[in-house]
N, C-alpha and C positions, 0 to 999 in steps of 0.2 A: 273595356276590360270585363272578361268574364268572369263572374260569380261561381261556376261551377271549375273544378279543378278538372285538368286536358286527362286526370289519369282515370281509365273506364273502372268499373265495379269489379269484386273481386271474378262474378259471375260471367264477365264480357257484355251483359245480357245492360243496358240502360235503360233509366226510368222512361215510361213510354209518354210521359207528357215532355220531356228533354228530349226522345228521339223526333216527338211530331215538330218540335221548333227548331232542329237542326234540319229535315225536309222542306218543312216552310221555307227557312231562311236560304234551302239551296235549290229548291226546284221551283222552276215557274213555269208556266203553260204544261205543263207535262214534258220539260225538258231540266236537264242539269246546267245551271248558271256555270256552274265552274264546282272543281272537287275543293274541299275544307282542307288550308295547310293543316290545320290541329289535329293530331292523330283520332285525339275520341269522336270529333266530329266528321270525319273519314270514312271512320269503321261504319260511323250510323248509317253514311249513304253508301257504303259498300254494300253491309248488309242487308240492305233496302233493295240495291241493282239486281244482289246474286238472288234475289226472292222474285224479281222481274223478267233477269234473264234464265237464270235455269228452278222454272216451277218445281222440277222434281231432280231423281238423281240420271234421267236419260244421258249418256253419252251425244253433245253437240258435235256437228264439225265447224271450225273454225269461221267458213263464212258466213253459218248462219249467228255464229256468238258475234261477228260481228255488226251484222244487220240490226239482230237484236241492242245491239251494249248505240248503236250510231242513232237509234230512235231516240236518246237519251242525252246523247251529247256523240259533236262530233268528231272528237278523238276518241274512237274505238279503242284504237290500241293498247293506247294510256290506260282508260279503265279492264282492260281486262287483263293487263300486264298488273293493276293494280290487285285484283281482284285474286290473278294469282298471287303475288306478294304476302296477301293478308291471310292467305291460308283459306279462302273461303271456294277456290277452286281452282281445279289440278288440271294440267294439259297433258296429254300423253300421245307425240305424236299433232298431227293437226286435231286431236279430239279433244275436245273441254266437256268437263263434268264437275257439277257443284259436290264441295266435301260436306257431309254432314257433322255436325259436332257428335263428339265423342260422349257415350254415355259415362257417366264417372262410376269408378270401380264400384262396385261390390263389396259391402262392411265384411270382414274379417270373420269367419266362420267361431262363433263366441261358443258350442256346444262341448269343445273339451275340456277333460280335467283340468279344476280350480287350479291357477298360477300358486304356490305357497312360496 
């Protein structure tokens, strides 16, 4: 039983001594044992894959997303079906490209007249 609770931080972003023991505990030789049923430990090795498979924002086509995602494990499919699911990367067409996170808005223009 885990100690830490399966719900991520309010950030998405997890503490990086918890992401390196969810790696540990899933990849070995440089390949993925199998994906985490638990969601928060999912996301970790998602977003571990999508920093693997797509370095930057280049437009892939599909068979090299899957050459890359099969060096890792060999249900390609599954992880890049996966990978879209979680929002970390958009198909458009046979083309895959990584989404990057969203910068958070912009504070509220504070310079006009005081509220009375």
């Amino acid at each position: 039983m885990s100690i830490v609770p399966d719900i991520p931080p309010p950030d998405g972003q997890d503490d990086p001594a918890y992401e390196a023991k969810v790696r540990h505990a899933y990849l070995r030789k440089g390949r993925l044992v199998t994906l985490p049923a638990r969601e928060r430990k999912r996301r970790v090795i998602l977003r571990f894959l999508v920093d693997e498979v797509f370095p930057d924002d280049t437009p892939i086509p599909e068979r090299e997303v899957n050459e890359r995602l099969a060096r890792w494990h060999p249900d390609f499919a599954s992880l890049r079906r996966h990978l879209i699911d979680a929002g970390l990367a958009t198909r458009d067409g046979m083309t895959y490209r990584r989404v990057r996170p969203s910068l958070p808005d912009a504070p509220a223009d504070r310079t006009g007249p005081p509220l009375v």
